[in-house]
C-alpha positions in Angstrom: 63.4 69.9 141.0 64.4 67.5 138.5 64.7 68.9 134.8 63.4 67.2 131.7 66.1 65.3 129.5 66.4 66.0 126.0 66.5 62.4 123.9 69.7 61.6 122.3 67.9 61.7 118.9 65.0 63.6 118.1 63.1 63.6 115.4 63.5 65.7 112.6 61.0 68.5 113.0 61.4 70.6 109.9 62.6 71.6 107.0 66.0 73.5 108.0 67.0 71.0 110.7 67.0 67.8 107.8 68.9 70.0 105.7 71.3 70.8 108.1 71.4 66.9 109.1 71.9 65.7 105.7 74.9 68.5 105.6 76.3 67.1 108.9 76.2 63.7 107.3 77.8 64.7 104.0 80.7 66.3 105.7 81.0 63.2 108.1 81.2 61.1 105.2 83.9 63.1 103.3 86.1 63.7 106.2 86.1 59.3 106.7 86.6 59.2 103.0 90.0 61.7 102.8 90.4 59.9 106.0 90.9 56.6 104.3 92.4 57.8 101.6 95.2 59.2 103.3 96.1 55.9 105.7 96.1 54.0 102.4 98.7 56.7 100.6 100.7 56.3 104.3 100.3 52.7 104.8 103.7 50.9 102.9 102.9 48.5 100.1 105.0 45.4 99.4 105.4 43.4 96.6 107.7 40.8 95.9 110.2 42.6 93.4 110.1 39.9 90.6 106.3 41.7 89.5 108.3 45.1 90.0 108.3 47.6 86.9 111.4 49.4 88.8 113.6 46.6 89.9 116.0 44.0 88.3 116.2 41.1 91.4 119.2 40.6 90.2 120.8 43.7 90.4 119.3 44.4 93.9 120.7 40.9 95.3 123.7 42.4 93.3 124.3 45.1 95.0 123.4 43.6 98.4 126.3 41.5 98.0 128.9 44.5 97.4 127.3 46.5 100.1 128.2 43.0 102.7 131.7 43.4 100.5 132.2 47.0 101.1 131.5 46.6 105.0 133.2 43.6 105.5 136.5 44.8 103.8 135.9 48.8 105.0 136.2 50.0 102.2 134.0 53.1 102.9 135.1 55.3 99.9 132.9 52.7 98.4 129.9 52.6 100.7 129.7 56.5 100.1 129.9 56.4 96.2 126.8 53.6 96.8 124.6 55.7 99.0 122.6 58.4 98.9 124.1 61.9 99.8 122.4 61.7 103.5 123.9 57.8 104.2 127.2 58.7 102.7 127.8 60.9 105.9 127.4 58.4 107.6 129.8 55.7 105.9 132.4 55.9 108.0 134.2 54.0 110.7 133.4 55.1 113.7 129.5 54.7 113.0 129.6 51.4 111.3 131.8 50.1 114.3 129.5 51.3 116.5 126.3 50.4 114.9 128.5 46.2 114.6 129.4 46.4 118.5 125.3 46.9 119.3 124.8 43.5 117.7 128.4 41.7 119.1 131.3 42.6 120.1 133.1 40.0 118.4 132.0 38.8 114.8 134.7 36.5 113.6 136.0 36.4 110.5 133.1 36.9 107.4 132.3 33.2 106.4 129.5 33.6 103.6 126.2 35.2 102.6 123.7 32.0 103.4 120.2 34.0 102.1 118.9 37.2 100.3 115.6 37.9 100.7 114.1 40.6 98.6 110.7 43.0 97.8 110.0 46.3 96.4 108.0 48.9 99.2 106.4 51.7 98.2 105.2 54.1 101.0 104.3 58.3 100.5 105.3 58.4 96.8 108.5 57.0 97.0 109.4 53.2 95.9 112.2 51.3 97.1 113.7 48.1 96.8 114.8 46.1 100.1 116.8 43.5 100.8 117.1 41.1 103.6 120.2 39.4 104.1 121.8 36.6 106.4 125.7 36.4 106.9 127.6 33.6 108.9 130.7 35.1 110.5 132.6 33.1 113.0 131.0 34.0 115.9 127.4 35.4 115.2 125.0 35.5 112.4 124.4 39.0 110.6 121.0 40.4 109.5 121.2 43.1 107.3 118.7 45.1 105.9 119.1 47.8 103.0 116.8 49.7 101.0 117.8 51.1 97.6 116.1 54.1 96.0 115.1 53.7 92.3 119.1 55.1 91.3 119.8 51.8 92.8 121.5 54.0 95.9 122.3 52.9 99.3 119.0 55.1 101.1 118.9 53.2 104.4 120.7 50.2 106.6 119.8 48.6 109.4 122.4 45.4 111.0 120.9 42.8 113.6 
C-alpha cells in the first residue's frame, strides 16, 4: 500500500504555525548575519602601508634591511632583541641554518637587497606590517617575508 507524501511546503494553516515560521526565519537570518560578521573579522585585510595610521614605510623597509643584516652576518643576539619574545627562541643557529638549507644548500656570498615590497594586514584584532623582500646571493635568490607587530618587533619570518 503506497502512503500519501507530505509536500515539501505547505501552506500556512494557522495562526501558531506563521508565527513559528516567521520565528524560524528570524533566527535563520541572525545566525547568516553573526555568520558574516565573523568571516569578515577572520578574513585578513591589506592595505598598502603608505594610507596606514600605524606604520612609517620607511621604518618597516628599515628594519627589513637590518633583519637581512642580522641573518646574513648571524648576529643573533640581535635578531632576539628585534623579535618578539616567542621568535626570539627561535633566533638561533641551528633553526635559521635549517630553515636556509630547505631553500639551498649553498647561497653564496650576500650580494644585495634588489626589492622591498611592503603592506600593513590586519586579521582578528591584531595589525601588522609585512614586508616582502628579494636578495641576490651568489647562488640563489632569497625571498623573505617578515611581519612586524605595531612595537615594530620581529612577530613572524618566513625564507623562500
Amino acid at each position: 500500500m503506497k502512503t500519501k507524501r507530505k509536500p515539501l511546503f505547505q501552506p500556512v494553516q494557522n495562526e501558531e504555525q506563521r508565527k513559528k515560521r516567521r520565528r524560524n526565519i528570524i533566527i535563520t537570518t541572525g545566525v547568516l548575519v553573526i555568520l558574516a560578521a565573523l568571516t569578515l573579522f577572520i578574513m585578513p585585510k591589506n592595505k598598502d602601508i603608505s594610507q596606514s595610521t600605524v606604520f612609517d614605510q620607511a621604518e618597516v623597509e628599515k628594519m627589513a634591511e637590518q633583519v637581512v643584516t642580522c641573518l646574513n652576518e648571524e648576529d643573533f643576539d640581535s635578531l632576539k632583541e628585534m623579535s618578539v619574545e616567542d621568535m626570539a627562541s627561535i633566533m638561533n643557529k641551528e633553526r635559521i641554518d635549517e630553515a636556509k638549507a630547505r631553500v639551498s644548500e649553498d647561497w653564496g656570498e650576500f650580494q644585495s637587497i634588489t626589492g622591498i615590497t611592503t603592506s600593513e594586514v590586519s586579521q582578528r584584532g591584531v595589525t601588522a606590517a609585512v614586508a616582502y623582500v628579494t636578495a641576490d646571493y651568489e647562488n640563489v635568490e632569497i625571498h623573505y617575508t617578515f611581519a612586524f607587530d605595531e612595537d615594530m618587533k620581529l612577530a613572524s619570518f618566513g625564507i623562500q
